[in-house]
C-alpha positions as CSV (number, residue, x, y, z in Angstrom):
1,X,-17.0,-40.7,12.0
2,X,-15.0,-37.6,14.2
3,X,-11.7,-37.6,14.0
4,X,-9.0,-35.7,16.5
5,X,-7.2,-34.0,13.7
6,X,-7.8,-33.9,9.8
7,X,-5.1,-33.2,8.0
8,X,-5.4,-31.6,4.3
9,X,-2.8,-31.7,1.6
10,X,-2.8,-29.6,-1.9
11,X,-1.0,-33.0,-3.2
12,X,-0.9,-36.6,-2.2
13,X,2.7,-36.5,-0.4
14,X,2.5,-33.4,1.1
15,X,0.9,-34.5,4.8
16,X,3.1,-36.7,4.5
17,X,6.3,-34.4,3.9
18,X,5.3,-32.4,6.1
19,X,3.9,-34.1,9.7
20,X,3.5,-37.5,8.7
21,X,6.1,-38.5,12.2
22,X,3.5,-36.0,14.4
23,X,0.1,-37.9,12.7
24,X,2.0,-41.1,13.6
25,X,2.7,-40.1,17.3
26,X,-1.0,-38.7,17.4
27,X,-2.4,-42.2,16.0
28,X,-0.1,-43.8,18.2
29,X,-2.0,-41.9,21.4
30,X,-5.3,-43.2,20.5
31,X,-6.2,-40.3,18.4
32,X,-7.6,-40.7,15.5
33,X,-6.7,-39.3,12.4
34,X,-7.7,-38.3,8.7
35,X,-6.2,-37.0,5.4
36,X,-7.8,-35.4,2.6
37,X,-6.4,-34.4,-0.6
38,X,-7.3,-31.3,-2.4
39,X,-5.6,-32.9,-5.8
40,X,-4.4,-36.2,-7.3
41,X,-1.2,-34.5,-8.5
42,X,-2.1,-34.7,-12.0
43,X,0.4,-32.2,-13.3
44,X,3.1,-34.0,-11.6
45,X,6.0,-34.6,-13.5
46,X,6.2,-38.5,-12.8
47,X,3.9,-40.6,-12.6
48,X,0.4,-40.6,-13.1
49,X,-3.2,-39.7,-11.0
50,X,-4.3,-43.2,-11.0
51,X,-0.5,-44.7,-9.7
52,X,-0.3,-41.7,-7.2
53,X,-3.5,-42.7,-5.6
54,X,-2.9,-45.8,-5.3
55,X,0.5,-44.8,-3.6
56,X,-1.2,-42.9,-1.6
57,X,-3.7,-45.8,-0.4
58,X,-0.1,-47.2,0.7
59,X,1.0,-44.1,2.6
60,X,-2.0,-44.3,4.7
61,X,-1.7,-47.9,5.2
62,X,1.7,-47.2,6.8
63,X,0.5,-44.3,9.0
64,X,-2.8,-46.4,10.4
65,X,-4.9,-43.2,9.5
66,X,-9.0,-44.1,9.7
67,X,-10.0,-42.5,6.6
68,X,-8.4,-40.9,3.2
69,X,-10.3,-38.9,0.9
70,X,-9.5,-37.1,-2.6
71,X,-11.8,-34.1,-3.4
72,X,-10.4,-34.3,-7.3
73,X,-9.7,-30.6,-7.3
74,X,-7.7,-29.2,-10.7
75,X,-4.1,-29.9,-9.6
76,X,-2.5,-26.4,-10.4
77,X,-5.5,-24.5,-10.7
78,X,-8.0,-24.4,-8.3
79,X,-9.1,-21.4,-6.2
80,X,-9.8,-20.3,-2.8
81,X,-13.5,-19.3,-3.7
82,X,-17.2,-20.5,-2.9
83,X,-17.3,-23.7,-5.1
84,X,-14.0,-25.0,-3.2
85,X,-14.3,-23.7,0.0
86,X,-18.2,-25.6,0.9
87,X,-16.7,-28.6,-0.3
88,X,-13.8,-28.4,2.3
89,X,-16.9,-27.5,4.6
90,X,-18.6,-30.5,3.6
91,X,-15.2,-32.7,4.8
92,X,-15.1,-30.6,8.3
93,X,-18.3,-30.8,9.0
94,X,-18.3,-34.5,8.2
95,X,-15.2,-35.4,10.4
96,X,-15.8,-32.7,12.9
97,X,-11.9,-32.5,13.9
98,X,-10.6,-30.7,16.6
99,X,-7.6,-30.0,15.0
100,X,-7.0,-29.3,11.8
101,X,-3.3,-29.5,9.5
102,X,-3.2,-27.8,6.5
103,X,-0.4,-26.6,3.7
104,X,2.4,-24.4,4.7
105,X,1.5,-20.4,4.5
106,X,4.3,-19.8,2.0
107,X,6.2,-22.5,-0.3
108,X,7.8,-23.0,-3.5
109,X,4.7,-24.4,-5.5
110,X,1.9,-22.4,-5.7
111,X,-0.9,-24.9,-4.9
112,X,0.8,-24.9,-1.1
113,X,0.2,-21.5,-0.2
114,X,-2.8,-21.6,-2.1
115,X,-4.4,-24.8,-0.4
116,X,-3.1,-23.2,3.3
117,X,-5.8,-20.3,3.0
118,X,-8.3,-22.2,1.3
119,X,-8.2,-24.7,4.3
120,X,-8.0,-22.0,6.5
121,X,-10.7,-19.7,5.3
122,X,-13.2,-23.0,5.0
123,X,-12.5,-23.9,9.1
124,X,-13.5,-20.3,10.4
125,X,-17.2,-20.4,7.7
126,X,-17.7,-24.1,8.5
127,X,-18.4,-22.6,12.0
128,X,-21.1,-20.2,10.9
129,X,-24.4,-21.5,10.8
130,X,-26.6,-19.8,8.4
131,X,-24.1,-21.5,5.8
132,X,-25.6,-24.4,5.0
133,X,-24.5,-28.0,3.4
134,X,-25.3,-31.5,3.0
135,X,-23.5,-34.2,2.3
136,X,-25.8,-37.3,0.6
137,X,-29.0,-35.5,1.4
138,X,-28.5,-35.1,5.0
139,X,-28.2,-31.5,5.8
140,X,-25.1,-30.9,7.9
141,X,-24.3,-29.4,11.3
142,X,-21.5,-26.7,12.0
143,X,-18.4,-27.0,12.9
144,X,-15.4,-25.2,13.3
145,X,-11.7,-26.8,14.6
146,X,-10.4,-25.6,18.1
147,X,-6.9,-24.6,16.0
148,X,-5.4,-24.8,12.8
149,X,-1.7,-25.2,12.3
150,X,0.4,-25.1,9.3
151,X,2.6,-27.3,8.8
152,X,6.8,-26.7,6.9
153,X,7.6,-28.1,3.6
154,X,10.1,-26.8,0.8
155,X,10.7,-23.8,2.7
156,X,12.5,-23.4,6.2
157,X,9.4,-21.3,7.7
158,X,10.3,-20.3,11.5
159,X,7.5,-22.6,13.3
160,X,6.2,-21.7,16.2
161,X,6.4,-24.9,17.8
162,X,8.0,-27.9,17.4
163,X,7.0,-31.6,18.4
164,X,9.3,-34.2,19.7
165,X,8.4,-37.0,16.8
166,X,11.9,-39.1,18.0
167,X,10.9,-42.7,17.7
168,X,8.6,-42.2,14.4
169,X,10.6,-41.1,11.8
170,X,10.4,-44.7,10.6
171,X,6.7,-43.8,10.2
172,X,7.4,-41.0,8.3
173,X,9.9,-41.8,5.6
174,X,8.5,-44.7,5.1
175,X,4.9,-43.4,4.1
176,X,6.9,-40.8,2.0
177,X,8.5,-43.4,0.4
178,X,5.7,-45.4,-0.7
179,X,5.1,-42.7,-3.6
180,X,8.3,-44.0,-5.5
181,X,7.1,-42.5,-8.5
182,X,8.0,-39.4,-7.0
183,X,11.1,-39.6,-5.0
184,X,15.0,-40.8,-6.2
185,X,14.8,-43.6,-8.0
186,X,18.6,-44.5,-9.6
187,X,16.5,-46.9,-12.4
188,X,14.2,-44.6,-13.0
189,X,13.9,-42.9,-16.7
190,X,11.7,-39.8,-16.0
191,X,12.9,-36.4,-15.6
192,X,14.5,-34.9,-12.9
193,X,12.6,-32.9,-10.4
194,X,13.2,-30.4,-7.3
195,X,12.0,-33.3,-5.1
196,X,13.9,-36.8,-7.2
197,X,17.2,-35.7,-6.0
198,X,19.2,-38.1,-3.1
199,X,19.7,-35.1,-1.3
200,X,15.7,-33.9,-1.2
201,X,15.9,-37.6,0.5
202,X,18.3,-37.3,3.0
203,X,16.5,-33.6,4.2
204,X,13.4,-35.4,5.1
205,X,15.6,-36.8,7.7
206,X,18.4,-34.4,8.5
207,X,16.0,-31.1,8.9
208,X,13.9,-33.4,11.5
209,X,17.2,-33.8,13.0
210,X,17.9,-30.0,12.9
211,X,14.5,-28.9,14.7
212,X,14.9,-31.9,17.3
213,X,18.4,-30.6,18.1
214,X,16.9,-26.9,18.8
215,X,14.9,-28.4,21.6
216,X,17.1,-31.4,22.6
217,X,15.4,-34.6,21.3
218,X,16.5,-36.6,18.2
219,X,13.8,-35.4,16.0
220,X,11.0,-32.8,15.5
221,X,8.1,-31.6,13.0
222,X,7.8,-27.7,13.4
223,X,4.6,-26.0,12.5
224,X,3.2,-22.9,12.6
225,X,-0.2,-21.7,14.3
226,X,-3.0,-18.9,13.6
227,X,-3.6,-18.1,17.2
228,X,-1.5,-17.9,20.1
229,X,-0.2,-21.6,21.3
230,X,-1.0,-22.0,24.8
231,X,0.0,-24.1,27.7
232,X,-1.5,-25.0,30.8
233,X,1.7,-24.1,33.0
234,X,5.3,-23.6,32.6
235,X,6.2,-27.4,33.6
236,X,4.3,-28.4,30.4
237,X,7.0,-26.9,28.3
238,X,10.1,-29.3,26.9
């Protein structure tokens, strides 16, 4: 199955967090669109792996994505080296994207800066041929993404481009919603976190506001690229 864009995620929730409104747009277009997830968020303060996948089965259901995978890497602890990059290889090269979304380049938890070069590193070899993989016996082809573009999460990175998501925020918080275990919950018993707070909440939906207001729609998703952004002409420009 290709795919348009494959987006990765140290943690179930954080494609979502992050561009879940600009995957919903891009779905919306005809593209089509996967997620994979470096972790199940096993060291996550609430909740479990098991319920956390399953919320994330949900998430995806929400967002109409064609495929979600899980590559069960150690939450907390795994590495950008060989072992973890060919088996991001092995997802690229399987999907074949054209666009790839990945982590934010710098971030509060450590996995997201982390996962951002490990993604990053693994679309540039992907490309190189005398690397070789197979994926259930059947030796794979290479392939390398046309662009790779971070996308924002804890931290308010300066992107270097925005995109006009007004009219699928609904998309978004509602995916990021469907991990309750992880968000505010007033009946909930398990300890407080960075993320459980009402106000973590209400930013999902007031710094979309913020970005759209800096290029005068309702609501944007600001990421930011390895290579220059280009556009055909001026016009093209919001």
């Amino acid at each position: 199955m290709k795919l348009d864009i494959l987006a990765f995620g140290a943690h179930p929730d954080d494609v979502e967090l992050g561009c879940a409104a600009t995957i919903a747009k891009e779905i919306s277009q005809g593209k089509r669109v996967g997620i994979v997830d470096l972790t199940r968020g096993e060291l996550g303060t609430r909740g479990s792996a098991e319920l956390r996948d399953n919320e994330a089965r949900i998430a995806g259901e929400i967002l109409g994505i064609s495929v979600r995978e899980n590559l069960g890497f150690a939450d907390g602890f795994f590495k950008n080296d060989r072992e973890h990059q060919l088996e991001i290889i092995k997802m690229i090269r399987k999907y074949q994207p054209e666009i790839v979304l990945c982590n934010a380049i710098d971030d509060r938890h450590i996995d997201h800066p982390k996962g951002s070069k490990l993604v990053s590193d693994a679309c540039f070899l992907s490309g190189l041929l005398k690397i070789e993989t197979a994926l259930d016996g059947v030796k794979q082809e290479k392939w390398r993404p046309k662009q790779v573009y971070h996308y924002i999460q804890w931290k308010n990175i300066e992107p270097d481009f925005v995109v006009d998501v007004t009219g699928f925020m609904d998309k978004k918080i509602g995916s990021v919603m469907a991990y309750s275990s992880q968000f505010f919950d007033p009946k909930s018993n398990e300890p407080e976190t960075p993320i459980t707070s009402v106000n973590f909440t209400d930013s999902i939906e007031y710094r979309a506001r913020d970005l759209g207001r800096l290029i005068g729609v309702d609501f944007a998703e600001g990421f930011t690229s390895e290579r220059y952004v280009a556009v055909e002409n001026l016009s093209k420009l919001i």
